[in-house]
N, C-alpha and C positions, 0 to 999 in steps of 0.2 A: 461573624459575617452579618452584614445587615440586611433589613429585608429588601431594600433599590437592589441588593448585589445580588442577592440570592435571584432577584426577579429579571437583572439583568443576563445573567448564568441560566437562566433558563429559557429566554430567547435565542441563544445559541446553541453551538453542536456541545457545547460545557451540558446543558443540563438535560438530555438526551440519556438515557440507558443506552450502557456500552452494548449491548444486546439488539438496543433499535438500530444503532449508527451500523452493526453487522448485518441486520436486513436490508438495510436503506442504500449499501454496496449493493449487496447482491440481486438487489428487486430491479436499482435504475441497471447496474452491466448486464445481466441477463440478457436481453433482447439483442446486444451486442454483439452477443458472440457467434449469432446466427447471422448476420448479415458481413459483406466485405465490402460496403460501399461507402466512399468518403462520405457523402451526405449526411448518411445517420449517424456515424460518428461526431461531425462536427457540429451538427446544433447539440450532440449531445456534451460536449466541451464547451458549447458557448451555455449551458442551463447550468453546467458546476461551473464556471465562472463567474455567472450570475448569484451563485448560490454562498461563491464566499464572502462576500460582506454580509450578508445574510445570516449567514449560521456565524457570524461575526469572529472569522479565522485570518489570523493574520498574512496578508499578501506577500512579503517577505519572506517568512517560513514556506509556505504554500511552493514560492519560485525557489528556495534553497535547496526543497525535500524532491522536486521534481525534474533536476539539471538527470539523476541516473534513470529516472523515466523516457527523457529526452535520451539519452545514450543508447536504453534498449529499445527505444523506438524505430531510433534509427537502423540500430544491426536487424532487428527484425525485417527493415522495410528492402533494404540491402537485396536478400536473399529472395523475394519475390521480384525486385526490380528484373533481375539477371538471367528467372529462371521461371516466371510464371509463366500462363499461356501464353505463347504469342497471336497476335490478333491487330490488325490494322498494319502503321506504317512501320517499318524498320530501320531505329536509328544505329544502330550498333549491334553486333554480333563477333560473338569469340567461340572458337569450340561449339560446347552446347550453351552459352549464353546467350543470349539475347533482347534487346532492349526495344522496343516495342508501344504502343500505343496503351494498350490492354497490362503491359506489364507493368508500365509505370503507374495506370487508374488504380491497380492492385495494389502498389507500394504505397502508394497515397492513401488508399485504406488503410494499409496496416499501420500505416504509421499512427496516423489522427486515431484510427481506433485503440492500439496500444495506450496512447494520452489517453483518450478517454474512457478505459476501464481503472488504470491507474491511479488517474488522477482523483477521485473521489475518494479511495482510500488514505490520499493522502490530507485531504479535508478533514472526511469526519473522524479519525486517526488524531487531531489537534488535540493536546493537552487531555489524552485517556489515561487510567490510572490502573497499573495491572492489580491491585487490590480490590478496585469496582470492576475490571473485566474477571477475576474470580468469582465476586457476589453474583454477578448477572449472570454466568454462566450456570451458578452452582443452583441459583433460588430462582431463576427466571426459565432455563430451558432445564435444569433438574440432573445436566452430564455430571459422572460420577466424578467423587469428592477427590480419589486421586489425582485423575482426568485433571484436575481444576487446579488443583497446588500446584500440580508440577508444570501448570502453564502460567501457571502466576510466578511461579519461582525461576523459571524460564525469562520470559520477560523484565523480570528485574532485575537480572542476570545483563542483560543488554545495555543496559543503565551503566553497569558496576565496569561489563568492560570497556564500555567508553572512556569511561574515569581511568582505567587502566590502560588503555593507549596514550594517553596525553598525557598521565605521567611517565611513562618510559619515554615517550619522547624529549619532555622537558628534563631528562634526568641525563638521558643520552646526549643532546643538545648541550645541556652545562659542564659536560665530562670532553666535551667536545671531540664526542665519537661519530657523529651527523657528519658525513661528506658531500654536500650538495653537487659536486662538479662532476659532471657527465650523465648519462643515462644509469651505465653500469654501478655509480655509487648507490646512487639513487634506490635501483633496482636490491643492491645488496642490504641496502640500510631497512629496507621496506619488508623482505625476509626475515632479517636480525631480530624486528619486531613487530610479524606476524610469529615467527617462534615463541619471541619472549612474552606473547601476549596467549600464545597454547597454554605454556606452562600455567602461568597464571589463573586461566578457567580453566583449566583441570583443578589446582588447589584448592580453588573458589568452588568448586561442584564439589569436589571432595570433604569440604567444610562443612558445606550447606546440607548434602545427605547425612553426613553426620548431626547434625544438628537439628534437621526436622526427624529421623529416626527417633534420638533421644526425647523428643514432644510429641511423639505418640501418630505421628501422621501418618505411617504407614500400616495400621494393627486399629485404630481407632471405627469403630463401625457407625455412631450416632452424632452428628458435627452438628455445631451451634456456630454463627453468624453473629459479628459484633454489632451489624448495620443491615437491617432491611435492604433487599433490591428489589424492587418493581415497576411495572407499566403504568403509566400515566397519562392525560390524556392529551400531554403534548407528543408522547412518543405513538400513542393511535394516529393522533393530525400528521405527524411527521412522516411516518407510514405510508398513510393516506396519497397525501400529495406525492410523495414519492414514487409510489404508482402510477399517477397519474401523470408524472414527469417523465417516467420510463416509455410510454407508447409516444410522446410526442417524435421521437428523432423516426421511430421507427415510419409515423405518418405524413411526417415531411419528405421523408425519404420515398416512398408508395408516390404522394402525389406529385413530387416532381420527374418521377419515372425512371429514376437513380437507384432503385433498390435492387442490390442483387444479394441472394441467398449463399449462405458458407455455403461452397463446395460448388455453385453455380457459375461457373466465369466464362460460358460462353453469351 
């Protein structure tokens, strides 16, 4: 690698300790999760919008990895629309449903705020590598050495059964056992293999404990590291700012008189 690349990798979320990228979630959604007002939510999606050319993350990926954030955004916003406080005018009413002035400002919160606790993980989540989220984990916050393998080996695991869905499906597909026609096929072919994709992680886990047993991972009490992890003073700056990105929704919100506190919704 040369050093333009290396210099360019470290202008993005690439050269970030997987360690910073899990504070710099938790520091900007924090503030979030106490308030239920669209406002603070949405400059806080318009600052990680801003932020992915920036941390230089492909927009692409970004819109591919977030259609099932979109999905639970919406079920989440659903269940406040029908059944939050009521309060102002009344458009609709069922049973104990009801649709309301107040009950839809709440869905609209939840919705944008779901996007925006979400969507940041799926930012600085871009191209991380569970081999560097072991090191960081193991030499930078110090959780124990178990702790760390078996979330390293976990996460690669994820990897392995990707590859293992797409070839059962390509395998199924050429055997021409795939019935596309109706729901009902659909639905059973999806079963067939979610089964055949059990089997497979179970083997797979069953290998794998076999095989870090036999290398001493479980019994070993003094571990060595093939590669340093540490803080550096782009992951301070990146910290830094991040901080100070995290009050801004909440102060926009304060001063256009929009703010309202989890659990406040009169």
């Amino acid at each position: 690698m040369t050093a333009a690349t290396q210099h360019t990798k470290g202008l993005g979320v690439g050269g970030l300790n997987p360690v910073t990228r899990l504070f710099m979630v938790f520091i900007f959604t924090l503030p979030l999760f106490f308030t239920v007002d669209w406002v603070s939510a949405t400059v806080a999606i318009a600052i990680e919008l801003i932020a992915i050319p920036i941390l230089q993350v492909p927009v692409r990926m970004v819109v591919r990895r977030s259609i099932p954030l979109l999905i639970a955004a919406g079920l989440g916003a659903i269940p406040m629309m029908l059944y939050g406080q009521a309060d102002g005018h009344t458009y609709a009413s069922f049973l104990t449903a009801q649709i309301t002035d107040n009950s839809l400002q709440l869905a609209a919160g939840i919705f944008v705020r779901v996007l925006a606790v979400g969507l940041p993980v799926v930012v600085v989540s871009h191209g991380v590598d569970p081999t560097d989220v072991g090191r960081a984990l193991a030499q930078v916050l110090h959780l124990p050495a178990r702790f760390v393998l078996g979330t390293v080996a976990a996460l690669q695991m994820l990897t392995a059964l990707r590859e293992d869905l797409h070839a059962m499906h390509q395998s199924r597909r050429s055997r021409g056992l795939i019935d596309q026609r109706g729901f009902g096929h659909r639905f059973r072919n999806a079963i067939t293999l979610a089964f055949g994709l059990l089997v497979q992680s179970l083997r797979r886990a069953s290998t794998l404990s076999v095989a870090m047993e036999a290398r001493g991972f479980s019994y070993a009490h003094r571990r060595t590291w093939a590669k340093p992890s540490t803080l550096r003073a782009v992951d301070v700056v990146a910290l830094a700012i991040t901080t100070v990105l995290a009050a801004v929704p909440i102060i926009v919100s304060v001063a256009t008189g929009s703010f309202r506190l989890f659990g406040v919704f009169g």
